[in-house]
N, C-alpha and C positions, 0 to 999 in steps of 0.2 A: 424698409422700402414698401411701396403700395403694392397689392396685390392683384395682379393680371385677371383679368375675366377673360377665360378661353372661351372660345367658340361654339357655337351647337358642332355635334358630334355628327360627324359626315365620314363614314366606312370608305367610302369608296376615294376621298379625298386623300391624297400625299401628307404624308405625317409631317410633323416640324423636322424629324432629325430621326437619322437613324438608329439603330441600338448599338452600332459601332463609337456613336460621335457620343450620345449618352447614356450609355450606359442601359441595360434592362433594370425598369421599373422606375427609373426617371419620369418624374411630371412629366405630364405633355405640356407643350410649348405654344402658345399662340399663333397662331396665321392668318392669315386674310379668309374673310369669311367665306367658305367654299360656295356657296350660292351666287358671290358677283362670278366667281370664276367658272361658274357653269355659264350664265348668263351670257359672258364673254364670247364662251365657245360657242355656243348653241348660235349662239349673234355671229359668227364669222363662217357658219356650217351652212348657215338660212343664206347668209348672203351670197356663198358663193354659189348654192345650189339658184337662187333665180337669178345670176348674171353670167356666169362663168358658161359660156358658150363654143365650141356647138358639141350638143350631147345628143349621144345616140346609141343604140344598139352593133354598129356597124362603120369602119373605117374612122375617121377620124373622129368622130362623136366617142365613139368606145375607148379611144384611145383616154378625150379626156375626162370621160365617165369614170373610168380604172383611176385615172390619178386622182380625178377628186374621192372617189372613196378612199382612198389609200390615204388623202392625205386628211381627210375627213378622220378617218380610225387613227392618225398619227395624232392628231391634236386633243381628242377624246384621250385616247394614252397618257394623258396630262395628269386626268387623275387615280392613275394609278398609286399607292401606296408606295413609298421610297423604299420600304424594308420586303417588299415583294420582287420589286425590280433591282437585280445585282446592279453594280455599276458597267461591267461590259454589256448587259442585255442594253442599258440604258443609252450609252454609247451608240451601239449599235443601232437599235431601235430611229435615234435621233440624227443620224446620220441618213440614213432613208429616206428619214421623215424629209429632210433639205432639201436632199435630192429630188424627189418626189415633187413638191414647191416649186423649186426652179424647172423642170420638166414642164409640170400643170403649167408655168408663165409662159413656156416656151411653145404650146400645142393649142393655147385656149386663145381665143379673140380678146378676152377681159383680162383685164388687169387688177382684178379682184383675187386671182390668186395667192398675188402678192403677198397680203392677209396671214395664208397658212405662213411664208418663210417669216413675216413678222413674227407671227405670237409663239411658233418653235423657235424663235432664237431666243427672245426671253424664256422661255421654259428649259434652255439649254444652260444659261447663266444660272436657273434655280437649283435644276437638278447634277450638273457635274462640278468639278472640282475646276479651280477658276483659270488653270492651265490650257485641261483640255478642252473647254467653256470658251476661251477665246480666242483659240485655232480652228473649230468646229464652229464659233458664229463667222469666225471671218472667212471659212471655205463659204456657209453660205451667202456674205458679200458677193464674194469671187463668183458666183455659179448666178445670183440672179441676174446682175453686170450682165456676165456675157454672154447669157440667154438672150436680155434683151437688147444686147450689141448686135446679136446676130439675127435676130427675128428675121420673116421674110420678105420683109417689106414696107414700106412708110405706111404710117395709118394702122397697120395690123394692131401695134401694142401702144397705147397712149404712153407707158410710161418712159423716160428716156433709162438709157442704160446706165446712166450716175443714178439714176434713184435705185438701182438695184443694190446699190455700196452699202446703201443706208437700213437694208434685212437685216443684216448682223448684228445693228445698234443696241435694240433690245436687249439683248444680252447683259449691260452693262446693271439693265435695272434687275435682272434675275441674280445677278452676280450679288447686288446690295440688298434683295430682298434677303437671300442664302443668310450673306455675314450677319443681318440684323438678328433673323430666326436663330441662327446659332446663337449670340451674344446674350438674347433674353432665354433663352436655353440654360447657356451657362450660369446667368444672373437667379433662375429659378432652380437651378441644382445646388449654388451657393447657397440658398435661404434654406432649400431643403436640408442640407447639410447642415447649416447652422441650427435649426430647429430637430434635428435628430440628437446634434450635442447637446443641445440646450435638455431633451429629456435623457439621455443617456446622467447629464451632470445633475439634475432634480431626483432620477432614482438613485444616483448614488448618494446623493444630502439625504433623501430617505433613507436608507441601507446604512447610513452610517447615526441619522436619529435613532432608529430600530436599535443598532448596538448602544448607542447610549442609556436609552431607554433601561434594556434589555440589564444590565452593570447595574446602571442605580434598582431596578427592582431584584436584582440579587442582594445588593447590598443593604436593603430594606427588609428583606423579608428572610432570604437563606438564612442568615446569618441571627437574625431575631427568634427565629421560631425555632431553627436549633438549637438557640438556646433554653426560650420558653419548654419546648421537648424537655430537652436536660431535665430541669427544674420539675419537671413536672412528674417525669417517671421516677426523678429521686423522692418524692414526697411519698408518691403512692409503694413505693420500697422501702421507706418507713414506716409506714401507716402499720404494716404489717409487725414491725419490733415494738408497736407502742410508745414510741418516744416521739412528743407533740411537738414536742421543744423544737426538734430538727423536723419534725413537719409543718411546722408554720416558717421557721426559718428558709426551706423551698420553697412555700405557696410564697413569703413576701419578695423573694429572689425572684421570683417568676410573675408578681405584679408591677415590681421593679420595668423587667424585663422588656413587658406590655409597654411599661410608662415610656419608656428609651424606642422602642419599636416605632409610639405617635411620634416622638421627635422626629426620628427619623424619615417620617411620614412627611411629615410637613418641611423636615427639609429637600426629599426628593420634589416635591412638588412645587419648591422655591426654583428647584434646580430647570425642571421639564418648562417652566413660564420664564426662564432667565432672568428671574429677578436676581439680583446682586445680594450676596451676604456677607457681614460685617466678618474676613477671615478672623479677626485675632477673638472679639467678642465671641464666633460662633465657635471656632477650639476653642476656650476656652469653658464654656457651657459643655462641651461635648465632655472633653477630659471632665469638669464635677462631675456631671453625671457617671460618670465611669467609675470614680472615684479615686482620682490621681487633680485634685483642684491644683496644686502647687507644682505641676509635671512639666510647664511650658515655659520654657527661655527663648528670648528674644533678641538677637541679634542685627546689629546694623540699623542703617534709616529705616522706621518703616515706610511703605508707600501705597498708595491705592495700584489694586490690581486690578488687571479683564476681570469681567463675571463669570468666564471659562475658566481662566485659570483659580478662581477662589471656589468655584463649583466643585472641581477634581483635584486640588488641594485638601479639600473638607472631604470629600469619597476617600481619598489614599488613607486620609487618617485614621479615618472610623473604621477602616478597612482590618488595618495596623491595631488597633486598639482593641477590636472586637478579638483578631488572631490570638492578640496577647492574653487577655481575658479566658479566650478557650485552654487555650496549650498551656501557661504558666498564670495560673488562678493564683493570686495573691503574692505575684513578684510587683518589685519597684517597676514602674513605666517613666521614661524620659522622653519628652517635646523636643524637638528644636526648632525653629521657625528662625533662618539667616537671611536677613535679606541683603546682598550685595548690589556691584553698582550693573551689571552683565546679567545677575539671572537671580533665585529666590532654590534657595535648599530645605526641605522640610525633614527631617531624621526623625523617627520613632525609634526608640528602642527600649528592650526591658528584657529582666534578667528573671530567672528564673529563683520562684520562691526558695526557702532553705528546707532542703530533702527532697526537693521535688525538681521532675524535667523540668529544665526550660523552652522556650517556645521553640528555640534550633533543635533541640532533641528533637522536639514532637512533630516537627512539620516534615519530614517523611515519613512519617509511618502511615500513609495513606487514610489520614481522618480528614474529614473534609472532601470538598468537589476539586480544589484545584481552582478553581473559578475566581476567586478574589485575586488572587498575585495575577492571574489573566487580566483580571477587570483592571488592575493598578498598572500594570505594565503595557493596555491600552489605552490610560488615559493621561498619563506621561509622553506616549507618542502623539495621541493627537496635540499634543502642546510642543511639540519638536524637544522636547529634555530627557531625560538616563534616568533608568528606577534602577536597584541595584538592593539585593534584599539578602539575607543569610548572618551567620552565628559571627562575630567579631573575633578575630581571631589574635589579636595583639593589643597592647594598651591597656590602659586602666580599666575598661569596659570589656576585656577580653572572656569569652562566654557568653556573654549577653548575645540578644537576637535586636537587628539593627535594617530597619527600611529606610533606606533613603532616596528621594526623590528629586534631582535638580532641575526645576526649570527655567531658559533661556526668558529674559527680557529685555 
């Protein structure tokens, strides 16, 4: 929707709405420009001050001197602020003011008074609730009527006693300015509300970038450079027995290591641009490198997948791959990649070398962050599927350590 240009800013002006109807800290709400509605008054203050007749210090002049003040300061009261005046002040106040009107018609020679009971009864449709808004213009019908029913005499009041029915009218258009101002009120709390979700749901897409982010540079680096570490402080613990053989066997393990680290690199940075990756091509490359080329079975039709789902498909693996590598160095690793007609199952599993823990032994003994099975079992959920990870405990692979990932399609 287009966007409202409010008004210059006028203190002394009646606000659109109060803090009850929207709320504190709600936009303000458009209104008529406070400047006609001075104009207005000042224009009905002037006029009655050189017609409204006979003014004086003394008997009847004082009488209508007192009301046209009176009703002079009722009309000014217009712009009061809504949230300063309660509604029985308001009430009251307005009730006066009528009276006050119909009196001035009833004690002055002009019929200029009339004036004040007009523009209070529109002001009475703006400022109360539409109940008491049109029992309160229609008392003031009833009172200028039969003011001027009863005046004292022919000639005294030009106006007849049916135009006095017609004070109250006003009201109707106060009553429709009221619901308008509410309605673009509400129309301008809706957008604001809309544009507060709109950034509350942009910092959470960031907040949830941030975590993705935040996985794949774990999964690029934790996991790389505690290796490269490994390799590195094994060389320089050789160095010291003199045996080259197994010190160049860690420097090439640990240039290795670098070489897998770029991969890595460059596939995170496939992932952060959402380019799409060839899943079965890119496991496959990933398992040679690791060195299990013959580790992946392939199950079912294959199909093209999301770029989400082949992104954190390819994170769970490496993820898996790297675990196995750490905790069982030189056991078998097994692939699976099943693709069904409902969802897509990824299984890594590997057992542990001969004479040595397997990766189920080793993954409580508090090596590691803990952080990869997080990263894996957060990016399963963002894909709405089940990770499911630990030592196999039945079947021909019983012992082995087994991650399996399924997710919905």
């Amino acid at each position: 929707m287009p966007y409202l240009q409010p008004v210059p800013a006028d203190h002394s002006a009646p606000p659109p709405a109060t803090d009850t109807e929207r709320g504190t800290g709600a936009p303000p709400v458009p209104v008529q420009d406070p400047r006609v509605q001075w104009v207005a008054t000042l224009a009905v203050i002037v006029a009655g001050a050189l017609t409204i007749r006979p003014m004086g210090l003394s008997g009847r002049g004082l009488a209508v001197t007192a009301l046209f003040v009176v009703n002079a300061a009722s009309l000014l009261a217009r712009r009061l602020p809504e949230r300063r005046v309660p509604p029985r002040v308001a009430l009251v106040w307005l009730t006066l003011g009528i009276v006050a009107a119909a009196a001035l018609i009833g004690v002055s020679s002009s019929g200029t008074g009339y004036l004040f009971a007009f523009f209070l009864a529109g002001h009475i449709g703006y400022r109360l609730e539409t109940r008491p808004a049109l029992v309160l213009a229609g008392t003031c019908s009833l009172l200028c009527a039969a003011v001027l029913y009863l005046s004292p005499g022919p000639g005294e009041h030009p106006l007849a006693w049916t135009f006095g029915l017609t004070a109250g009218v006003p009201v109707v258009s106060g009553i429709v300015n009221r619901t308008h101002r509410r309605a673009v009120g509400a129309a301008i709390e809706a957008a604001a509300s809309a544009e507060r979700a709109a950034r509350a749901e942009a910092r959470t897409a960031v907040l949830s970038e941030r975590g993705r982010i935040a996985r794949d540079v774990h999964d690029v680096l934790a996991h790389s450079l505690a290796g490269i570490n490994m390799q590195l402080e094994l060389a320089d613990a050789l160095i010291a027995t003199g045996d080259m053989d197994k010190v160049r066997e860690a420097h090439d393990k640990a240039h290795d290591l670098v070489k897998e680290s770029l991969k890595q690199a460059q596939w995170t940075v496939h992932a952060l641009r959402e380019d799409t990756l060839p899943l079965l091509e890119s496991l496959t490359a990933m398992l040679t490198s690791s060195g299990h080329p013959d580790a992946l079975t392939v199950t079912g039709t294959v199909r093209e997948l999301p770029a989400q789902a082949v992104q954190n498909l390819l994170r769970i693996a490496q993820e898996a791959l790297t675990n196995a590598a750490r905790y069982a160095p030189g056991g078998a690793v097994e692939v699976e990649l099943a693709f069904a007609a409902a969802s897509i199952t990824l299984r890594v599993g590997n057992r542990p070398a001969t004479g040595k823990a397997g990766a189920g032994a080793r993954s409580d003994t508090g090596a590691g962050s803990g952080m990869g099975l997080i990263g894996m079992r957060e990016r399963v959920a963002l894909l709405g599927g089940t990770l499911t990870a630990g030592p196999v405990t039945e079947g021909p692979h019983r012992g082995d350590w087994q991650v399996e990932a399924v997710i919905p399609q």
